[in-house]
Chimera marker file (.cmm) of the C-alpha trace (Angstrom):
<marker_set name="trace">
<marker id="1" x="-19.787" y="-66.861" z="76.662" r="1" g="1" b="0" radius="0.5"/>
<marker id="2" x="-17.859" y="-67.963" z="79.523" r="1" g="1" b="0" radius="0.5"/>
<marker id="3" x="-14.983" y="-65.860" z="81.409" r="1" g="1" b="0" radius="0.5"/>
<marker id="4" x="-12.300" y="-67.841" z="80.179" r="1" g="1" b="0" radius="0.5"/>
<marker id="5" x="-13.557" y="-66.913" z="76.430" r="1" g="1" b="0" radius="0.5"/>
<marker id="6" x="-14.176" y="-63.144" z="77.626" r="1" g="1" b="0" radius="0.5"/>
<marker id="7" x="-10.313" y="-63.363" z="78.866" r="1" g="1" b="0" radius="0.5"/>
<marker id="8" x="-8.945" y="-64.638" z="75.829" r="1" g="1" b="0" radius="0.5"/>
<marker id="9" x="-10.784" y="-62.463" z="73.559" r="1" g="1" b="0" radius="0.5"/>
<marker id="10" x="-9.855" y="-59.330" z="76.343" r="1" g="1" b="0" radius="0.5"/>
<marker id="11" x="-6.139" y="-60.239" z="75.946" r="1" g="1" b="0" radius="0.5"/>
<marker id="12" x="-6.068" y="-60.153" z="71.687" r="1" g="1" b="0" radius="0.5"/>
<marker id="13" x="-8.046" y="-57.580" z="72.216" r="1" g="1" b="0" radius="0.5"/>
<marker id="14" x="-5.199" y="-55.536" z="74.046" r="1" g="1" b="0" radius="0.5"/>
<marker id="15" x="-2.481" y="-57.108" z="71.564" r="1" g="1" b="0" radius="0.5"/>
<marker id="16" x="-3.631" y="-59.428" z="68.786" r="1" g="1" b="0" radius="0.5"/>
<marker id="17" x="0.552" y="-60.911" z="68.832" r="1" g="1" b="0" radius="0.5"/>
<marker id="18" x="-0.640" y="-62.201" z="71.979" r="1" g="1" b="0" radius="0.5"/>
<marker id="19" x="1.124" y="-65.866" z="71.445" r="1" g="1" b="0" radius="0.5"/>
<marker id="20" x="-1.384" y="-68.918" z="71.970" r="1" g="1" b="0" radius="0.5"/>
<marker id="21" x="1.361" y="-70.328" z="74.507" r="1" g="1" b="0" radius="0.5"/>
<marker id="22" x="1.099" y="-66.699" z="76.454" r="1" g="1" b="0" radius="0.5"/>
<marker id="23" x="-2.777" y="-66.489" z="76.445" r="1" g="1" b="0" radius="0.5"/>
<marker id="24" x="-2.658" y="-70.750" z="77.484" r="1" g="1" b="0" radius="0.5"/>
<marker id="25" x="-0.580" y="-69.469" z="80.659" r="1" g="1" b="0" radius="0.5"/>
<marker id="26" x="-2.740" y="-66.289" z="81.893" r="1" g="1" b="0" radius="0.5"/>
<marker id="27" x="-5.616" y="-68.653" z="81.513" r="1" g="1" b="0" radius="0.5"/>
<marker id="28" x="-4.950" y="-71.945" z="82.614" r="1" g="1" b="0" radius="0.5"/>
<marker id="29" x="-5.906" y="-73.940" z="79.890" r="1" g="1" b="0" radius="0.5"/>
<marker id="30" x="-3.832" y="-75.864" z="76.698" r="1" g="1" b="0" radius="0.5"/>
<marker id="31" x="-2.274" y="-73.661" z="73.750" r="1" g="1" b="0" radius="0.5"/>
<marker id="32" x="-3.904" y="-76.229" z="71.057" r="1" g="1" b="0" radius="0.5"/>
<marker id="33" x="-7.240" y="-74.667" z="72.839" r="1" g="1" b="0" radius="0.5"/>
<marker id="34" x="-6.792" y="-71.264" z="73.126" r="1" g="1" b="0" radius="0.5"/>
<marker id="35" x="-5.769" y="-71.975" z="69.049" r="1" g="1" b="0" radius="0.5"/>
<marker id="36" x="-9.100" y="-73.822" z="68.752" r="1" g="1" b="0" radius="0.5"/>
<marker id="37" x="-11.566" y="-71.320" z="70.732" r="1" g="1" b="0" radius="0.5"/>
<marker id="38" x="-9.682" y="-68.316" z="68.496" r="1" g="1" b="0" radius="0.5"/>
<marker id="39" x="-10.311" y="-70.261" z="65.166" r="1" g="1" b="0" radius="0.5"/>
<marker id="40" x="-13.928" y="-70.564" z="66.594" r="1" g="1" b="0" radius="0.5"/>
<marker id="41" x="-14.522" y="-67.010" z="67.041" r="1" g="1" b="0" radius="0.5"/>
<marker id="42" x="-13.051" y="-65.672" z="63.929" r="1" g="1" b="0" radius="0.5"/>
<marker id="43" x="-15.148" y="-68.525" z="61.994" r="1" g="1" b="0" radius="0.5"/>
<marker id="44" x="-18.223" y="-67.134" z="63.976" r="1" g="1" b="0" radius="0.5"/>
<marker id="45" x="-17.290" y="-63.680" z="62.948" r="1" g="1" b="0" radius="0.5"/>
<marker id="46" x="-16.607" y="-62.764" z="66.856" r="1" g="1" b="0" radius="0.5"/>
<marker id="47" x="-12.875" y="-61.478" z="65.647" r="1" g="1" b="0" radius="0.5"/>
<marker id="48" x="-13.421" y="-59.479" z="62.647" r="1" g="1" b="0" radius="0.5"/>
<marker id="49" x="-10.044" y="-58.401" z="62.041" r="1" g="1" b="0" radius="0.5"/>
<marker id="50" x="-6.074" y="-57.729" z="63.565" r="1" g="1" b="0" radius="0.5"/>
<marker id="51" x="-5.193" y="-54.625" z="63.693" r="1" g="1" b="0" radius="0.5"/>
<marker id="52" x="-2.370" y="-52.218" z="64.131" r="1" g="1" b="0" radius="0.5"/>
<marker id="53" x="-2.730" y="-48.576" z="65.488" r="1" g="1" b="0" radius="0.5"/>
<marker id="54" x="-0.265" y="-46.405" z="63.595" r="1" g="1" b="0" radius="0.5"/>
<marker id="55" x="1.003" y="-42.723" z="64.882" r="1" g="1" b="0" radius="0.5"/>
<marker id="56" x="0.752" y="-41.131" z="61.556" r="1" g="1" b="0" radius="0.5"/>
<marker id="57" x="1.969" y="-38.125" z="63.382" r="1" g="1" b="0" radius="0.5"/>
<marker id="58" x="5.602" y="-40.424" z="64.259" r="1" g="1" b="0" radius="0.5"/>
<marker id="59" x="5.381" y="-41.641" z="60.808" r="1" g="1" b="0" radius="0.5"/>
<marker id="60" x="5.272" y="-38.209" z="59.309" r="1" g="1" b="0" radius="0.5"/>
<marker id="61" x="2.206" y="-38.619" z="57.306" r="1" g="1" b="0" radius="0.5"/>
<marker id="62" x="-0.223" y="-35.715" z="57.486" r="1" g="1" b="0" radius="0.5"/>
<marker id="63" x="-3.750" y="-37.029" z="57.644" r="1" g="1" b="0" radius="0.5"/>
<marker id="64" x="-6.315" y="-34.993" z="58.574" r="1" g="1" b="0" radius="0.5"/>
<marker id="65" x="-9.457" y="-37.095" z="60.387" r="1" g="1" b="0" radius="0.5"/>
<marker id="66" x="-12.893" y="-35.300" z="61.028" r="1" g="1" b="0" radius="0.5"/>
<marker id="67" x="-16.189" y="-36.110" z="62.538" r="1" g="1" b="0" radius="0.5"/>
<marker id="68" x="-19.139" y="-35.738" z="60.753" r="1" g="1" b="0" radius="0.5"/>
<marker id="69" x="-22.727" y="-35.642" z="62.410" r="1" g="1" b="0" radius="0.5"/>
<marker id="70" x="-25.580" y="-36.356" z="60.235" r="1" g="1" b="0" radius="0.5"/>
<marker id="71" x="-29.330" y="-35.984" z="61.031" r="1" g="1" b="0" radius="0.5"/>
<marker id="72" x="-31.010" y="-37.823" z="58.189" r="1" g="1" b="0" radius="0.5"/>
<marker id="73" x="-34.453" y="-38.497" z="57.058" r="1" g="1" b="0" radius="0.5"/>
<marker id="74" x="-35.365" y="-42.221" z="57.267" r="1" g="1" b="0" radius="0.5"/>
<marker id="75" x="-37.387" y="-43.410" z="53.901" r="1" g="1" b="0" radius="0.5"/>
<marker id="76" x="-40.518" y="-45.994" z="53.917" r="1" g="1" b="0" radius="0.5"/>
<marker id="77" x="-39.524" y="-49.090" z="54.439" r="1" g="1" b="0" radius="0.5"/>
<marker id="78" x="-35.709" y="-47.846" z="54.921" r="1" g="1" b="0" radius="0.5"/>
<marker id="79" x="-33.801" y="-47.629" z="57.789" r="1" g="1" b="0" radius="0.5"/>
<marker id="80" x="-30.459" y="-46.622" z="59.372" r="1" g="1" b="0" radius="0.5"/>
<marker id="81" x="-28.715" y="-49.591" z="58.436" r="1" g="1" b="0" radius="0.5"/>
<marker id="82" x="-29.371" y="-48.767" z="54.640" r="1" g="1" b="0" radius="0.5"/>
<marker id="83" x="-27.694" y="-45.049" z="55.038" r="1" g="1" b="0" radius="0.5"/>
<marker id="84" x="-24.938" y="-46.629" z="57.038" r="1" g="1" b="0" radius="0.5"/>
<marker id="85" x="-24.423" y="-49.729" z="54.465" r="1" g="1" b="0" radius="0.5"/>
<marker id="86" x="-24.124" y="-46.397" z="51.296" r="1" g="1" b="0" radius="0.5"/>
<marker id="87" x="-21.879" y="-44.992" z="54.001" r="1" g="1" b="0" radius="0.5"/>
<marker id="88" x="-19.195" y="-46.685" z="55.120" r="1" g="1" b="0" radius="0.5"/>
<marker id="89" x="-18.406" y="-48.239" z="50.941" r="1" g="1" b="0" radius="0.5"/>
<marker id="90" x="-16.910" y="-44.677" z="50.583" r="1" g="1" b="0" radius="0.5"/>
<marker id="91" x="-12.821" y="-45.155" z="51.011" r="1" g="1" b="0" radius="0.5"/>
<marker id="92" x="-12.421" y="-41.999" z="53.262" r="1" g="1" b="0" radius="0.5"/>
<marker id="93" x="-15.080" y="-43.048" z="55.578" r="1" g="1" b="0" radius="0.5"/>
<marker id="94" x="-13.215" y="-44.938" z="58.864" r="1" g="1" b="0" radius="0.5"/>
<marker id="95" x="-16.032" y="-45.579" z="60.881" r="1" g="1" b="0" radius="0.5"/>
<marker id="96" x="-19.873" y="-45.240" z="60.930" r="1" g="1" b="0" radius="0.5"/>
<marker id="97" x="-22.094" y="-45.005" z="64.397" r="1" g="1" b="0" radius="0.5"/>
<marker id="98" x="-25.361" y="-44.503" z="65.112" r="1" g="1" b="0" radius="0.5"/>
<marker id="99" x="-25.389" y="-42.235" z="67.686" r="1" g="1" b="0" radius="0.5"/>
<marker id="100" x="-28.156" y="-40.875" z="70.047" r="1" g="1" b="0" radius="0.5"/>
<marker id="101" x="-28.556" y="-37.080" z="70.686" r="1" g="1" b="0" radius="0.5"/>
<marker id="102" x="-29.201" y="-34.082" z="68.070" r="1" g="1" b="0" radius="0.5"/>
<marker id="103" x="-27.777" y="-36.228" z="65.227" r="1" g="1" b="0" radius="0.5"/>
<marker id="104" x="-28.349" y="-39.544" z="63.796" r="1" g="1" b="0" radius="0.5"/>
<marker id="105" x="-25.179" y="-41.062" z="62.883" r="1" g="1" b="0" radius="0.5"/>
<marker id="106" x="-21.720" y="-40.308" z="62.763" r="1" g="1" b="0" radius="0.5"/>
<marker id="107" x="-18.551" y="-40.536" z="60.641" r="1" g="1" b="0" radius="0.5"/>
<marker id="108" x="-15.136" y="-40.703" z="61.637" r="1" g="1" b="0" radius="0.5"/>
<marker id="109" x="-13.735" y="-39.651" z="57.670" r="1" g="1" b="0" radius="0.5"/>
<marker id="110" x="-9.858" y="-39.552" z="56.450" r="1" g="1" b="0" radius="0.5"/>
<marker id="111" x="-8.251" y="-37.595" z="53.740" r="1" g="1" b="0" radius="0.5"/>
<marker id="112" x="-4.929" y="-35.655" z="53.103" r="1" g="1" b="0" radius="0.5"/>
<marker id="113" x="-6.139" y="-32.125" z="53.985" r="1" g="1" b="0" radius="0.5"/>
<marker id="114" x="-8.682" y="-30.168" z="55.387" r="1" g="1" b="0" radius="0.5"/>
<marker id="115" x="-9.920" y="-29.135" z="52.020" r="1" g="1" b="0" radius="0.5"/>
<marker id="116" x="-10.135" y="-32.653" z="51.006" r="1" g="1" b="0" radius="0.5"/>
<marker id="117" x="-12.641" y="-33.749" z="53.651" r="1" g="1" b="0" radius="0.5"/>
<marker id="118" x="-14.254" y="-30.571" z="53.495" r="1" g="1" b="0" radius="0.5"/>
<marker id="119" x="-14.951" y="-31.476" z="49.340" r="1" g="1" b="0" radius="0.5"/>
<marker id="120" x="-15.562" y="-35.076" z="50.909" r="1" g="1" b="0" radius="0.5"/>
<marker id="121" x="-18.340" y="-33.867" z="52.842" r="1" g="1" b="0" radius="0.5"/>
<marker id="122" x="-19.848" y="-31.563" z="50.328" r="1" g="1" b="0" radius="0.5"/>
<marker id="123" x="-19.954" y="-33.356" z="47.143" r="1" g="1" b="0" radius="0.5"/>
<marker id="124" x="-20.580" y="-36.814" z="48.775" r="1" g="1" b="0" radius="0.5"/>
<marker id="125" x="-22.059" y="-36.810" z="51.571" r="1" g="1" b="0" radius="0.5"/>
<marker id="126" x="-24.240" y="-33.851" z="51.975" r="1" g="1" b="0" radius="0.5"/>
<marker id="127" x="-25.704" y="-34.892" z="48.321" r="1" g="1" b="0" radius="0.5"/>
<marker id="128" x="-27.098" y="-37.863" z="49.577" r="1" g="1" b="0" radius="0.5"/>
<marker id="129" x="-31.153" y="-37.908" z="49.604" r="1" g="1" b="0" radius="0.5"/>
<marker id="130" x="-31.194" y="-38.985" z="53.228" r="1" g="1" b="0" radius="0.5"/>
<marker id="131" x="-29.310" y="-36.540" z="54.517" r="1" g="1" b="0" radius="0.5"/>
<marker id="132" x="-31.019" y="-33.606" z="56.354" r="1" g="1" b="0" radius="0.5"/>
<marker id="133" x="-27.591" y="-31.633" z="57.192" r="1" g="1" b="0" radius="0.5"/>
<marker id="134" x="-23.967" y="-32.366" z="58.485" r="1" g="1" b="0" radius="0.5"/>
<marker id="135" x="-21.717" y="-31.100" z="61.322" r="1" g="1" b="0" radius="0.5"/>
<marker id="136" x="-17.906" y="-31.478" z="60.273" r="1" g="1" b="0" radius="0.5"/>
<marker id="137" x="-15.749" y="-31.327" z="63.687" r="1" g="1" b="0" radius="0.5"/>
<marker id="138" x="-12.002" y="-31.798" z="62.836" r="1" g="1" b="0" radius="0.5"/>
<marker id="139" x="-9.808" y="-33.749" z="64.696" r="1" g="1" b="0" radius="0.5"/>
<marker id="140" x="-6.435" y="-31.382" z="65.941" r="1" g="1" b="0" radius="0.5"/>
<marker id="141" x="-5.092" y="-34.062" z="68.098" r="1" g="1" b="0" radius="0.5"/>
<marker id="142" x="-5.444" y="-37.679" z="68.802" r="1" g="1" b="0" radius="0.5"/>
<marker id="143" x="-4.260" y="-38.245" z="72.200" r="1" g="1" b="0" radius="0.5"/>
<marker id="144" x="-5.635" y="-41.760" z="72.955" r="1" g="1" b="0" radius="0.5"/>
<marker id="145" x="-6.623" y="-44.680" z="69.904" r="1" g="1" b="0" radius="0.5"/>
<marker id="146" x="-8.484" y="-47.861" z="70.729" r="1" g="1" b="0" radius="0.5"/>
<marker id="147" x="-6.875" y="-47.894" z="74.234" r="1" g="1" b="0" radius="0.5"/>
<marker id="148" x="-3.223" y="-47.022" z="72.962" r="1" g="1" b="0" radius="0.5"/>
<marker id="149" x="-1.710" y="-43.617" z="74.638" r="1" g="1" b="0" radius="0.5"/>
<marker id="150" x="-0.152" y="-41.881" z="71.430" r="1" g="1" b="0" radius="0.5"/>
<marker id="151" x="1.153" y="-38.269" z="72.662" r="1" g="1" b="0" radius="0.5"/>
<marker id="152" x="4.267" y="-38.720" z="74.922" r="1" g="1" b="0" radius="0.5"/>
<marker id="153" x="3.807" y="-37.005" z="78.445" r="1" g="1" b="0" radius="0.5"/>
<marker id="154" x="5.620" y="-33.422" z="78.553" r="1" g="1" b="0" radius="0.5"/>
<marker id="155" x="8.508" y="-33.321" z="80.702" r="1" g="1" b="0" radius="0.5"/>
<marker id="156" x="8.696" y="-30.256" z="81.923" r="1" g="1" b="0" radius="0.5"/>
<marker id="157" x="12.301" y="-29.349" z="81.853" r="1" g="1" b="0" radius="0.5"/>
<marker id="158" x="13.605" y="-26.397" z="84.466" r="1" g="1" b="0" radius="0.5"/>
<marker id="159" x="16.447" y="-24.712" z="84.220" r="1" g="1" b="0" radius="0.5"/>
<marker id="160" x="19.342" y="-25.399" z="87.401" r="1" g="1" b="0" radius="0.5"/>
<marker id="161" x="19.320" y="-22.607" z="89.900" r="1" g="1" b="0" radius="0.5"/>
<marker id="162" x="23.220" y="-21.388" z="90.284" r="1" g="1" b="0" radius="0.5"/>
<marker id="163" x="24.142" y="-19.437" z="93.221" r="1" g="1" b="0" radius="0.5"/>
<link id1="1" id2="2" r="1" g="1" b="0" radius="0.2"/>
<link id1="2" id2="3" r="1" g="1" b="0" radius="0.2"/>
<link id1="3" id2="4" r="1" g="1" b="0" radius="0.2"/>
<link id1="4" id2="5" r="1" g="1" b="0" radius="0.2"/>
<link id1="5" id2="6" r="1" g="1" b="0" radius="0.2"/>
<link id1="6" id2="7" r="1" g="1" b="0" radius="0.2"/>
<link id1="7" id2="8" r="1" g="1" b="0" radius="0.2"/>
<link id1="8" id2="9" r="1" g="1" b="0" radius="0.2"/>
<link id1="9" id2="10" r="1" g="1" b="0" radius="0.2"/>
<link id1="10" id2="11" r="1" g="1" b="0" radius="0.2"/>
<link id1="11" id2="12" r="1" g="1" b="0" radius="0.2"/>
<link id1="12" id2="13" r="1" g="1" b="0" radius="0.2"/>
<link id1="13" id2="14" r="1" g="1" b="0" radius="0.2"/>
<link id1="14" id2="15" r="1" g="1" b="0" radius="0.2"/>
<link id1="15" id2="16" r="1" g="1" b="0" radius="0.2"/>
<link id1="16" id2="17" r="1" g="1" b="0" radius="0.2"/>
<link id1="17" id2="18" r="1" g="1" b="0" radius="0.2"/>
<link id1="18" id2="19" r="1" g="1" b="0" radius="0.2"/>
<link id1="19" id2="20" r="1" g="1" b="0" radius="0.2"/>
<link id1="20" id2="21" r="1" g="1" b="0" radius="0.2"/>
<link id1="21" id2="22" r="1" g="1" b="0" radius="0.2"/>
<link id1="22" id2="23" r="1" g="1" b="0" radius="0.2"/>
<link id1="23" id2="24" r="1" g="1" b="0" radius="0.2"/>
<link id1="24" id2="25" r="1" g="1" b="0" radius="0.2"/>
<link id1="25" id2="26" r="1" g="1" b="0" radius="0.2"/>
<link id1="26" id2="27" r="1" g="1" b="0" radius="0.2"/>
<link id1="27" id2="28" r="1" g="1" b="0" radius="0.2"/>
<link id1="28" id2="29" r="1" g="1" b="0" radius="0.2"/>
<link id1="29" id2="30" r="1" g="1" b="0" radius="0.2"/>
<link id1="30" id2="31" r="1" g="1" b="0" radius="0.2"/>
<link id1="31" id2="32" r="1" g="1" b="0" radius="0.2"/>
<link id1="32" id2="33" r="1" g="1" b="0" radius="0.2"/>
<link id1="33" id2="34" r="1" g="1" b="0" radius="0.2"/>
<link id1="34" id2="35" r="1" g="1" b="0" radius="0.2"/>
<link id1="35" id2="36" r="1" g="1" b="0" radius="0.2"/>
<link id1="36" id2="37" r="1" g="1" b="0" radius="0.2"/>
<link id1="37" id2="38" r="1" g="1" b="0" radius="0.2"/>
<link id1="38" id2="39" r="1" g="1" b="0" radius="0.2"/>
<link id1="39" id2="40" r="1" g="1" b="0" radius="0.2"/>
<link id1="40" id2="41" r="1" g="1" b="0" radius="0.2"/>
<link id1="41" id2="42" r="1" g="1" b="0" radius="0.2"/>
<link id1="42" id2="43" r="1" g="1" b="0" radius="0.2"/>
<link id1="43" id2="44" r="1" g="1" b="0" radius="0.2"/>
<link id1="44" id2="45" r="1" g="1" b="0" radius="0.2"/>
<link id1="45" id2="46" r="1" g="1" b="0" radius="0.2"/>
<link id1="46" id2="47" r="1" g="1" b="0" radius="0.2"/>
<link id1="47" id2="48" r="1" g="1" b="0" radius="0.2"/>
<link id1="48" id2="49" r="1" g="1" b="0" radius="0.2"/>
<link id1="49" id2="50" r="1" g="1" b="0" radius="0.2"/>
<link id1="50" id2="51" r="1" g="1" b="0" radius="0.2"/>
<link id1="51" id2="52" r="1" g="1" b="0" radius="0.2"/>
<link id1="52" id2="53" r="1" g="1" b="0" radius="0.2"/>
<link id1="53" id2="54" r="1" g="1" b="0" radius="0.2"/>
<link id1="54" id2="55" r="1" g="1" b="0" radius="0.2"/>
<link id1="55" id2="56" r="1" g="1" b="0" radius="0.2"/>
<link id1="56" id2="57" r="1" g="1" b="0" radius="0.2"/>
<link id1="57" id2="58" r="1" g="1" b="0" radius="0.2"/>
<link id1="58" id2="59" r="1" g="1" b="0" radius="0.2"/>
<link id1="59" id2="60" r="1" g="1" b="0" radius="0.2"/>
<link id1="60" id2="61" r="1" g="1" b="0" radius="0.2"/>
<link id1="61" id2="62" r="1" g="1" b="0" radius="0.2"/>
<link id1="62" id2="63" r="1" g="1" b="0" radius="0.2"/>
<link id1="63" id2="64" r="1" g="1" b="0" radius="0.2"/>
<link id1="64" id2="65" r="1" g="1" b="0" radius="0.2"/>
<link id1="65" id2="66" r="1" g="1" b="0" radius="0.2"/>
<link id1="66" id2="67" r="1" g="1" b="0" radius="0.2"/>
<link id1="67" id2="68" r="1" g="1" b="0" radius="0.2"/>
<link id1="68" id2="69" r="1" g="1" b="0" radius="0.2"/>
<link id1="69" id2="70" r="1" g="1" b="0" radius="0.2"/>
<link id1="70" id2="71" r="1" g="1" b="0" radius="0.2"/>
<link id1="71" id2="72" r="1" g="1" b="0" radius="0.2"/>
<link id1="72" id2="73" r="1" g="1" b="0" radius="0.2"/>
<link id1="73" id2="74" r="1" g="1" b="0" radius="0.2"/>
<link id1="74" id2="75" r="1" g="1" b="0" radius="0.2"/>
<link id1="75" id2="76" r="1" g="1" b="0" radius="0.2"/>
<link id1="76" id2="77" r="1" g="1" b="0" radius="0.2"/>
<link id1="77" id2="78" r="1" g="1" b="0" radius="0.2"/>
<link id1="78" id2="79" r="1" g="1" b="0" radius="0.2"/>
<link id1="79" id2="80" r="1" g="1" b="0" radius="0.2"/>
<link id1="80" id2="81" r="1" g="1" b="0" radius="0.2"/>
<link id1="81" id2="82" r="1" g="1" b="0" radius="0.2"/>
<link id1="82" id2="83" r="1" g="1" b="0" radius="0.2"/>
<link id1="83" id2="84" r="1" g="1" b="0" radius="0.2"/>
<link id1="84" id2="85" r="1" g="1" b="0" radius="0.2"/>
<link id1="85" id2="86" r="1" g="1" b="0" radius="0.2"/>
<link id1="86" id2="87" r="1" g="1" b="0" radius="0.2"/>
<link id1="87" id2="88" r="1" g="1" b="0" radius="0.2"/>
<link id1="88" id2="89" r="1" g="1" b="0" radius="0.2"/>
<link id1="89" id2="90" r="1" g="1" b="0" radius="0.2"/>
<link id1="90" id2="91" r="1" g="1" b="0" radius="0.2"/>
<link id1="91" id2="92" r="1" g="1" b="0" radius="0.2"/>
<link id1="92" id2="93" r="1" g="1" b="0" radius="0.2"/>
<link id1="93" id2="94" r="1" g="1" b="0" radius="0.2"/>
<link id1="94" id2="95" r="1" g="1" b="0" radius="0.2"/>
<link id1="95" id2="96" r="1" g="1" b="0" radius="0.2"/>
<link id1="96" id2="97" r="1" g="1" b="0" radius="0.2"/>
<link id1="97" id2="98" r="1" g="1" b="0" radius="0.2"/>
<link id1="98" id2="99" r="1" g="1" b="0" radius="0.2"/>
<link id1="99" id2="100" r="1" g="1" b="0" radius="0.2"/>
<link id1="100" id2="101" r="1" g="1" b="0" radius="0.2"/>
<link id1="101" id2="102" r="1" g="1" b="0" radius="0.2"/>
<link id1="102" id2="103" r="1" g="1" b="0" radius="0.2"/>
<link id1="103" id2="104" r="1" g="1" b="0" radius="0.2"/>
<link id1="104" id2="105" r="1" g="1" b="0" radius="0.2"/>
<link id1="105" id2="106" r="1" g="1" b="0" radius="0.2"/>
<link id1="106" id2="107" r="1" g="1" b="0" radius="0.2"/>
<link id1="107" id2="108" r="1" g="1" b="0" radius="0.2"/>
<link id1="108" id2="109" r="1" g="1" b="0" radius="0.2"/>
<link id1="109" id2="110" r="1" g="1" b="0" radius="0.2"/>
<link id1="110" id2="111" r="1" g="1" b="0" radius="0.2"/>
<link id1="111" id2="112" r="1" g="1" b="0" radius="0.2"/>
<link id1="112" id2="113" r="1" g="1" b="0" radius="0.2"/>
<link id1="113" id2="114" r="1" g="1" b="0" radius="0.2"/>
<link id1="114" id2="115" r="1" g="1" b="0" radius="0.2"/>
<link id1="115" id2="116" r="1" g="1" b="0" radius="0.2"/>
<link id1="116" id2="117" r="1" g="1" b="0" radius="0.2"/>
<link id1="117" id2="118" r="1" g="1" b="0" radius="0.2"/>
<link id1="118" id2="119" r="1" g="1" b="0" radius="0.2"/>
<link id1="119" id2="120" r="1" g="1" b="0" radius="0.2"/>
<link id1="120" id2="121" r="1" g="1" b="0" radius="0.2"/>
<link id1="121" id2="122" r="1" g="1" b="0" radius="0.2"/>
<link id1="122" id2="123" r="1" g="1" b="0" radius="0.2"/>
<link id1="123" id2="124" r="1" g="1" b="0" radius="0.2"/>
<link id1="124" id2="125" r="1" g="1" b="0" radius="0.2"/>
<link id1="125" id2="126" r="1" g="1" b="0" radius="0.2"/>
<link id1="126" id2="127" r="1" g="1" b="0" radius="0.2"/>
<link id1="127" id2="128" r="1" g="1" b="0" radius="0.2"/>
<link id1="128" id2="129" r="1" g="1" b="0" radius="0.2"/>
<link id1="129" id2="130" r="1" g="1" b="0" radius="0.2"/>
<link id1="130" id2="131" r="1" g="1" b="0" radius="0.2"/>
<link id1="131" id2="132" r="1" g="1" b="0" radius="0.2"/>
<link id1="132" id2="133" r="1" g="1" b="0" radius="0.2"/>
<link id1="133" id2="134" r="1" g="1" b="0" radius="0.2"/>
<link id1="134" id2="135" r="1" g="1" b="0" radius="0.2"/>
<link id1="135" id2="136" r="1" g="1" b="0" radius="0.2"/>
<link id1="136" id2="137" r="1" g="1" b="0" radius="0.2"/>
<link id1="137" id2="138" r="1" g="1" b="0" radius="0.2"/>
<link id1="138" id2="139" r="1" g="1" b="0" radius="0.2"/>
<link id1="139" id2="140" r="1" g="1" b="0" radius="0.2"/>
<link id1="140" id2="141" r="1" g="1" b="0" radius="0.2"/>
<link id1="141" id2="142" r="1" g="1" b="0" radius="0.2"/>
<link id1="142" id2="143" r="1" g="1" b="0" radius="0.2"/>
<link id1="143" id2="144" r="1" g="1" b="0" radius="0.2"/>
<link id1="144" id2="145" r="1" g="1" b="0" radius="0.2"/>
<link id1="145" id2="146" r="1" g="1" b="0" radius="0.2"/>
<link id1="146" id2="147" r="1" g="1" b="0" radius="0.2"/>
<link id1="147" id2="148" r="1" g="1" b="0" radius="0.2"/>
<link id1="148" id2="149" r="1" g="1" b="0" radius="0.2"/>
<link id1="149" id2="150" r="1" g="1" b="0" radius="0.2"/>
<link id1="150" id2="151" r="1" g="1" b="0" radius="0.2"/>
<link id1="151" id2="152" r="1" g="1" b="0" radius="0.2"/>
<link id1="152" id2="153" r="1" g="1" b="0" radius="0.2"/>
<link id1="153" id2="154" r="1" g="1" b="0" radius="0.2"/>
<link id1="154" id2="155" r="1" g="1" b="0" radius="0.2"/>
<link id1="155" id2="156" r="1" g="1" b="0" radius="0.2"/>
<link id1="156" id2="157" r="1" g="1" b="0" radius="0.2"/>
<link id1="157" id2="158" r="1" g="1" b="0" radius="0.2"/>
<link id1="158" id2="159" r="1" g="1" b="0" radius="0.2"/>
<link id1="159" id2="160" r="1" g="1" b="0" radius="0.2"/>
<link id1="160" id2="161" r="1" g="1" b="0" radius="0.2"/>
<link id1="161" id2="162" r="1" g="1" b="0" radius="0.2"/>
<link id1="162" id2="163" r="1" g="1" b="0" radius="0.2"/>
</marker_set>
């Protein structure tokens, strides 16, 4: 991959609205081939999706998002990627890792309440053969997503001194 195709995919990366015509001028080169090297690397599977990064908190929808830390037990002949694959087709599951450290893999999970994921984690995922034990961390506040600064910077506001 050449630096002009690292900048392009770099600048969708920051904001996938990014117009062809925009990306042609930070780059030097034609809009018709910035359309043709994106068409490329969504056909080679380089740009999996577009995506917006929503403030739930703005939109006043309560989710509640935890992290869950698995150590598992790998079977003959099986490994990681088959735990992940039975992973991530669950709905509440938003991300799986594989991590390194005390724990295997990890689970960013969403639901409506604490309760919720906590059921989540015990019914579903803790059942699973593989898994040895979990480590549910819940998320209080999200202060940075995928780059994107969500919490607004406290101004602190001081009362005027009067004489």
């Amino acid at each position: 991959m050449d630096n002009v195709d690292k900048n392009i995919l770099e600048i969708l990366e920051q904001d996938a609205r990014t117009k062809p015509d925009e990306i042609a001028k930070l780059t030097g080169i034609s809009g018709e081939e910035i359309q043709e090297k994106i068409k490329r690397f969504e056909q080679a599977g380089i740009i999996r999706k577009y995506k917006t990064i929503v403030d739930w908190d703005v939109a006043g929808e309560d989710y509640v998002y935890a992290i869950i830390e698995l150590k598992v037990t790998l079977q003959r002949r099986q490994g990681y990627q088959v735990i992940a694959e039975r992973l991530y087709k669950f709905d509440e599951v938003r991300s799986v890792r594989l991590i390194s450290g005390d724990h295997d893999i990890s689970l960013t999970v969403r639901g409506k309440s604490m309760k919720q994921v906590a059921f989540f984690v015990a019914e579903k995922i803790a059942t699973l053969e593989n898994i040895q034990s979990t480590s549910t961390h819940f998320v209080l506040k999200t202060y940075k997503e995928d780059g994107v600064i969500l919490s607004e910077t406290e101004q602190v506001k001081r009362l005027p001194i009067t004489p």
